[in-house]
N, C-alpha and C positions, 0 to 999 in steps of 0.2 A: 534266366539270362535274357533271353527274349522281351520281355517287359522290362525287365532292366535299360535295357537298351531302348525301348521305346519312352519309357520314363524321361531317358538323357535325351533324344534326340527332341523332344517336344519340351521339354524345357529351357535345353537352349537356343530354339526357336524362339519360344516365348522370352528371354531376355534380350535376342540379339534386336529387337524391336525396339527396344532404346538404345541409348549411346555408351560406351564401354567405359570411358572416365567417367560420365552421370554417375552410372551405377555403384560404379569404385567409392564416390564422394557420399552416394546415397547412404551405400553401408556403412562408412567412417564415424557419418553424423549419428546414423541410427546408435550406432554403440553410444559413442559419447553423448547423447540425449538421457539415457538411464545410468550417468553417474548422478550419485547425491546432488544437491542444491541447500536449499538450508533449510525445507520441510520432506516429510512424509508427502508423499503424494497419489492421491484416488489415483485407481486405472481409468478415469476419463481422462484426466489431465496428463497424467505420462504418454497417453495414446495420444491425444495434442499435441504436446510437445516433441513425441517421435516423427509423428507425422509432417510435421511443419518441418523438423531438423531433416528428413529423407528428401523432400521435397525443395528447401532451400540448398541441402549437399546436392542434388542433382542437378542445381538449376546453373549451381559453381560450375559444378565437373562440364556440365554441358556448354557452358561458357566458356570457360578452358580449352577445352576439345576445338568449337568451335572456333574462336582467334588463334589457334598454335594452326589449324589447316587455312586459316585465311591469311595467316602471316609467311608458312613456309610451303602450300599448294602442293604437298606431297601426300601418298597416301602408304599406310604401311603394306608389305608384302602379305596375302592372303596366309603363307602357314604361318606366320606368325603371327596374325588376328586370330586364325584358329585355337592355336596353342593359348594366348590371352585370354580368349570366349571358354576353353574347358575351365582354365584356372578359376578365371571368377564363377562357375558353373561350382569349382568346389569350394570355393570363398565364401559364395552366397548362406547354403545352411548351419556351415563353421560359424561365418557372423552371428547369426543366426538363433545359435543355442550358446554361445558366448552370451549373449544379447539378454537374454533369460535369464541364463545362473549366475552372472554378475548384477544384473540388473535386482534381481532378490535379493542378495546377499548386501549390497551396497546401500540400499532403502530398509532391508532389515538392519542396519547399522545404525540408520539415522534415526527408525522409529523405535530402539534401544534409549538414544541419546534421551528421546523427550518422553519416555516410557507409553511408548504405544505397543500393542501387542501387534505380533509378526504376521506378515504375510500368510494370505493360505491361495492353494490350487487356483479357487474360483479368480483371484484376483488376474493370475498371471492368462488366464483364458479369455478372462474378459478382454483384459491390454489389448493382449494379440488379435483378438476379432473388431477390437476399436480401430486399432493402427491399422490393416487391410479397409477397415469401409472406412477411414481417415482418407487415407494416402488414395485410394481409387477415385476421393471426392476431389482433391488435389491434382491428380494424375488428369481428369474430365476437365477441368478449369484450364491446367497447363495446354491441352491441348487446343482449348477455345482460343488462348491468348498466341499459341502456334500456328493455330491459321490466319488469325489475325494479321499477325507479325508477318506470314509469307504472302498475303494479300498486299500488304503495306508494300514490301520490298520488288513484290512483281511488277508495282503501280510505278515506284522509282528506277526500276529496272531499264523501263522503255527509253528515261528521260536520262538517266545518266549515267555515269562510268561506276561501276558495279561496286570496287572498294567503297566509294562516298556512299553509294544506294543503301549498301550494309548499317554504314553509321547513323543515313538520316532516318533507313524502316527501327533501326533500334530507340534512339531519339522519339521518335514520333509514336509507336507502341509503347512506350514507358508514360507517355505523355496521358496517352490517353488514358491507360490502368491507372495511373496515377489519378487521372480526374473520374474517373469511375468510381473509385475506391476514397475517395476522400470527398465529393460530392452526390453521385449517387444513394452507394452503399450507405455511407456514415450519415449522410442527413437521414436519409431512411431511418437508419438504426435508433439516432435521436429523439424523431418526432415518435417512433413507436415507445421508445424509453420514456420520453413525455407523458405520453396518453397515460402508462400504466403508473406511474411515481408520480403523477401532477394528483389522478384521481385518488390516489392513495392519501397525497396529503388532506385533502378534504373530509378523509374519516377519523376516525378517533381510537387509540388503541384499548383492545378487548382490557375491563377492568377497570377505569379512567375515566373519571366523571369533574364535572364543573367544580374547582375547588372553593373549600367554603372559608378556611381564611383568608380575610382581607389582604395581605402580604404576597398573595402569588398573583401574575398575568391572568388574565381569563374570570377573574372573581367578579361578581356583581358591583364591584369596588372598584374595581380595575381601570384604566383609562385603555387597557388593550382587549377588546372582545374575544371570547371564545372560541368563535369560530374562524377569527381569523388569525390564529395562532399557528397553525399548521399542523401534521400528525406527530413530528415528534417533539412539538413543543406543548402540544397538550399532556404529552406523555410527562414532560420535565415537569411542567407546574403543577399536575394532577396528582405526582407522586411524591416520594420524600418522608423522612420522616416531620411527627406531627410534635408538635413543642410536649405534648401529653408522655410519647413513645421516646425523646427525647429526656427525660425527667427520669420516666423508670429507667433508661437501662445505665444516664449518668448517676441517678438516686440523690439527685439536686435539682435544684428550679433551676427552668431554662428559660428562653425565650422561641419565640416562633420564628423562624427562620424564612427569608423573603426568597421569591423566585420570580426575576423580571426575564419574560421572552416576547422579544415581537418577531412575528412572524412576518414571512413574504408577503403575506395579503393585507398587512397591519398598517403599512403604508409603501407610495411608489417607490420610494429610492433606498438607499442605505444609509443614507443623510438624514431623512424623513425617520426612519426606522430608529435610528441610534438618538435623537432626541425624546423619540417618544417613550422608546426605553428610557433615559435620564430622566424626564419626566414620570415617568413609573417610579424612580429611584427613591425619587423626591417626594412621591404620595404616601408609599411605603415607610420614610424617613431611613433608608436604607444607610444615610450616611450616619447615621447614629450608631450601627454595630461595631463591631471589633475590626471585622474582615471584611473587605470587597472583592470579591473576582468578579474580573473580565473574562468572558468561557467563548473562545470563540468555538462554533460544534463543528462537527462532520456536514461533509457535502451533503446527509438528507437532513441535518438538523439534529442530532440526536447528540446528548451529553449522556455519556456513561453514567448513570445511576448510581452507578458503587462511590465512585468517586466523589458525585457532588454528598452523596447520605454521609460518607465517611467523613467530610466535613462538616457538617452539622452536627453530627453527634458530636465530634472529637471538640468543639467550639462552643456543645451546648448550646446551639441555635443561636449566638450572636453573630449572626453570619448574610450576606447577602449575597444570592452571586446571579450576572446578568449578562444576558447573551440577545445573538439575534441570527434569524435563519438568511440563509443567502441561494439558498439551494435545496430540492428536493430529491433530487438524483442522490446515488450511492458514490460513495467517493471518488470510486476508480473513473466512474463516468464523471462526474465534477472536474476529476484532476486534470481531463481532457478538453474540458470545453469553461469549467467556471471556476479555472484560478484568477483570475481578473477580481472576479467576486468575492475569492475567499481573503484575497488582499484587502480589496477595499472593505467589505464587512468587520474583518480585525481592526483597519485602521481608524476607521470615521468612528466606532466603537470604541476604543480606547482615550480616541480623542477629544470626542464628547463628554465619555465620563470622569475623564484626567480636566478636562477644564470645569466641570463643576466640584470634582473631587478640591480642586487648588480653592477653590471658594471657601472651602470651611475653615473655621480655625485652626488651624496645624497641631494644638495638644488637640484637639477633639477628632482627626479623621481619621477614619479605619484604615486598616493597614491595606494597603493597593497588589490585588495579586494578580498577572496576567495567568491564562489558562488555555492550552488546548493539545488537541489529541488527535492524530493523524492529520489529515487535512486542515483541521483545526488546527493547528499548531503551525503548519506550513501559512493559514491565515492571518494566527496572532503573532507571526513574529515578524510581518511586514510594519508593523505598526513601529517598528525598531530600528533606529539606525547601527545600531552596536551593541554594545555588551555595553558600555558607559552611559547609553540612552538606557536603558533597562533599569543600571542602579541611580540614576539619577534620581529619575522618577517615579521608580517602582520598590515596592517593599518585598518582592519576590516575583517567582516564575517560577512553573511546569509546566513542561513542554513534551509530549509523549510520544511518540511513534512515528517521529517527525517524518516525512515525505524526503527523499535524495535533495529535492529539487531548492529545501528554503536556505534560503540568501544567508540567514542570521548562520543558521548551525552549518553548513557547509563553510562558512568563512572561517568560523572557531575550531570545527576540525581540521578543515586544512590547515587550520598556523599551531596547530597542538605541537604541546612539547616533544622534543627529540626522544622516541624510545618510546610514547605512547602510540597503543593501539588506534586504529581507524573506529573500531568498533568498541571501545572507551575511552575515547581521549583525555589526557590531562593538559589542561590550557592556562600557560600561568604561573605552574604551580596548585592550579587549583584554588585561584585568593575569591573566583567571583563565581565561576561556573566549572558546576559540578553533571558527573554522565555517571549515570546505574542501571544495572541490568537487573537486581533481584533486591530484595529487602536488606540482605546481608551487606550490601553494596553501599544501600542508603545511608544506615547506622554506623558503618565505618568513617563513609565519607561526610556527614554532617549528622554527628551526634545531638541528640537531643538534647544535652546540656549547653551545647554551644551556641552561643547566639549571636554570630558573626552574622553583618548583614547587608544588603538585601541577599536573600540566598535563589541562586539560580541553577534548577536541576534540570538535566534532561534524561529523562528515561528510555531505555530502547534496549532492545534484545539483541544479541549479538546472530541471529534468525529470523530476526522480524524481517521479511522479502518489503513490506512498504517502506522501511527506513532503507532499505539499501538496491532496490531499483532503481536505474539509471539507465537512462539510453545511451552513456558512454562505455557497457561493458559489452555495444555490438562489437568493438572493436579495441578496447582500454583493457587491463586489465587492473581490479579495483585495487586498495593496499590492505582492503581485510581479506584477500586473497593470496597476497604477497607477506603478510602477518602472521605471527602464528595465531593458532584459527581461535575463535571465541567460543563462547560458554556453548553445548548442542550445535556446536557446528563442525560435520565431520571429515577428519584428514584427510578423506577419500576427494570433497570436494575440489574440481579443480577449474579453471579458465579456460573456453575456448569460445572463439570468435563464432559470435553470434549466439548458441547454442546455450550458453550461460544466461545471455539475456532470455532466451525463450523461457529458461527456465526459470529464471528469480521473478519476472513478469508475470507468469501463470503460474508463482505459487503466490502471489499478491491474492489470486482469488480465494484461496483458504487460509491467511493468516488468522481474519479473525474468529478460523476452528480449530484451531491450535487449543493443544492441553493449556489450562491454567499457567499461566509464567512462559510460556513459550509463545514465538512468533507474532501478531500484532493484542498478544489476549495478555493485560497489564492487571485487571483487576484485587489480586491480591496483593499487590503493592501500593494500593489506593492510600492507605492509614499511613502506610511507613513516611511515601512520598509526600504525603502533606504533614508530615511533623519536621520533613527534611527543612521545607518551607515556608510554614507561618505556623510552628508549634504555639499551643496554649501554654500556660504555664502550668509548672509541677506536670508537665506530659513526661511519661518514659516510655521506651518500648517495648514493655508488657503491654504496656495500654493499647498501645499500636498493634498487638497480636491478637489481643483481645477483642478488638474491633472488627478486627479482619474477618477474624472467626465469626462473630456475630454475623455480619454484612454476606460473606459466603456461604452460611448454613442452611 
């Protein structure tokens, strides 16, 4: 009993050192941090996200706390602080182990939906020793910007009337974390993200060597040099299937299939760059295939492999498809600092290749397909003023994993018909553009015998955290929330200010290690979605399955 009591009284010692609503707000967040979101989530990232949700709940409560005594200058009676201080004393471990066996139960729900196998022990040990040296890392920070803060307001204290002193120490503390944090820190973080993603382009991926037909960037043919192609554009033109591998597994003559990429170092601008590319098009005689895509890639440059192979097989190599790098960062860093870039690299690239494309004879030009996939896709759909600038011009689109943030797809979902979901909308009717989430999706919605046209698909997983990130759900709550919920995304999830954002934000960092068909990982729908598209003829969706399997094995 003795220890008992000593236990208690050095506990709530140790809590009464913070503020009483902090605390209250602290624990609210902590729980509601480990509801679902729309992935499975590592215990580094839960530990993150608890940490920051305790941390931002306290910084409320403590905000709270302090304007209710700066506005009514009263202080409560001691036993009734006391009585308060036990309660949360027994609040705190209740939280606590709530926090735990919901927290399992509710993550082992989600990683049901997308068949991951369940939690064990180790996971729930780890969390819990993340989120204490999380939150103690947060707690040191807090109180650096606390002394701060009462430096600031002792300085304003001398010079004027103490209510304004409060406003302008908070004003002027916000001011500076703000330029600490967005000048300091972030330019920091940049140039070191530079140093390691600039040098990485300059290598060449393990595997990938100078390609030897004349038809790809980087060939002794090439008017685009090798080395200045960039890392994952050496990867694009180095790989692919070969006209040879093409033949066996169609058991028909094919043609060799072209791959234009100019890299950042290929020339100064994106002006510079998208000619040079057209120029490549033209050496190639690329306007002579069947197919053209415009691919605009990911923030380091990388064209999904499945995707571009699956089209050439499926086409038999009468195929062309041409891109160009704008970026060597990973997307989430791109999407912060080079949407300016991924805009104009889609557009000056479309524009270029749409004005020599109109050049050719009209029975003799390939059919024009714009292309891209996360960032990508937020890139090539600036090139667009509408959905009728699309079919004007274009003979199709896919659009993959699109970003919250592009113009084109956030307009078309926002004006979707009455009764469709957020996270599949139908727009129309469905006469021009079309939204899937899995293969079954594609085949319903633009059968393969159908050759209604141009055909406009947008792919996205009703999971996928890059399609549905937004910094409107600090405070918004979204409609595929207010919806009923979509494919793997579970009923438990729910909406709450700020805390949702931490979470769909930092599961942005593992979409694309999502199982097969779940969250930003599209690849098994590579075959479907491009027969949705610019199917060959006599295609069905065996062929498309059959492909699949090939390409995945």
């Amino acid at each position: 009993m003795k220890h008992l009591n000593y236990i208690h009284t050095r506990s709530l010692k140790a809590l009464r050192r913070f503020n009483y609503i902090g605390i209250l707000f602290a624990l609210l967040s902590l729980i509601t941090s480990v509801l679902p979101s729309l992935l499975p989530r590592p215990w580094y990232i839960q530990a993150l996200i608890s940490s920051l949700a305790i941390s931002v709940g306290y910084g409320i409560g403590l905000g709270i706390s302090n304007v209710t005594r700066w506005l009514i200058q009263k202080e409560i009676s001691q036993p009734k602080k006391q009585i308060a201080w036990h309660l949360i004393l027994l609040f705190f471990p209740v939280s606590i182990m709530f926090t735990v066996i919901k927290g399992i139960i509710w993550q082992n729900e989600v990683r049901q939906l997308i068949g991951v196998k369940s939690l064990d022990t180790i996971y729930v040990l780890l969390t819990l020793i993340a989120i204490a040296i999380f939150t103690l890392l947060f707690i040191k920070i807090a109180n650096i910007v606390s002394k701060l803060s009462k430096k600031i307001l002792h300085f304003y204290n001398k010079k004027i009337p103490s209510r304004l002193s409060v406003l302008l120490a908070i004003l002027t503390s916000s001011t500076i974390i703000y330029l600490a944090i967005s000048g300091v820190l972030f330019s920091g973080f940049l140039k070191a993200a530079d140093g390691i993603f600039g040098a990485r382009d300059n290598t060449t991926p393990e595997g990938i060597s100078i390609p030897t037909s004349p038809n790809k960037s980087g060939s002794v043919s090439s008017l685009i040099a090798w080395d200045k192609i960039g890392f994952q554009g050496r990867r694009f033109v180095g790989g692919g299937p070969s006209k040879e591998e093409i033949e066996n597994y169609n058991n028909t003559s094919a043609e060799d299939p072209i791959r234009v990429y100019a890299g950042l170092s290929s020339a100064n601008t994106a002006e510079a760059r998208a000619e040079l590319a057209v120029a490549e098009l033209k050496r190639t005689n690329a306007f002579e295939k069947d197919v053209l895509i415009i691919a605009t890639a990911t923030g380091t440059g990388w064209l999904d492999p499945y995707v571009m192979d699956s089209l050439e097989y499926m086409h038999n190599g009468k195929t062309a498809i041409v891109s160009q790098q704008y970026s060597y960062l990973p997307s989430w860093i791109s999407f912060l600092v080079d949407q300016d870039r991924a805009h104009e690299a889609g557009r000056v690239l479309y524009d270029a290749v749409l004005e020599e494309w109109m050049k050719q004879p009209q029975e003799q030009r390939p059919k024009l397909i714009a292309y891209g996939l996360s960032l990508g896709s937020f890139g090539a759909q600036d090139a667009f003023s509408g959905v009728n600038d699309i079919r004007r011009n274009l003979d199709g689109a896919l659009f993959t994993g699109t970003p919250n943030e592009a113009t084109l797809w956030r307009n078309i979902t926002n004006n979707r018909d009455r009764g469709s979901p957020e996270w599949q909308p139908i727009y129309r009717s469905g006469q021009s553009v079309k939204f899937a989430s899995t293969k079954e999706d594609i085949n319903k919605i633009h059968p393969v015998e159908n050759n209604d046209n141009p055909r406009i698909l947008f792919l996205q997983h009703a999971n996928d955290p890059v399609v549905w990130f937004s910094f409107d759900l600090i405070f918004n709550k979204p409609d595929w929330l207010n919806e009923p919920r979509g494919r793997a995304v579970s009923p438990q999830t729910r909406w709450y200010p700020v805390i949702t954002f931490l979470q769909v934000g930092l599961d942005q960092a593992i979409a694309a290690s999502a199982p097969l068909g779940e969250g930003h990982y599209y690849q098994d729908t590579a075959p479907h979605a491009w027969a949705s598209v610019v199917p060959p003829n006599h295609w069905t969706t065996e062929k498309s399955d059959k492909l699949s399997s090939h390409l995945l094995k």
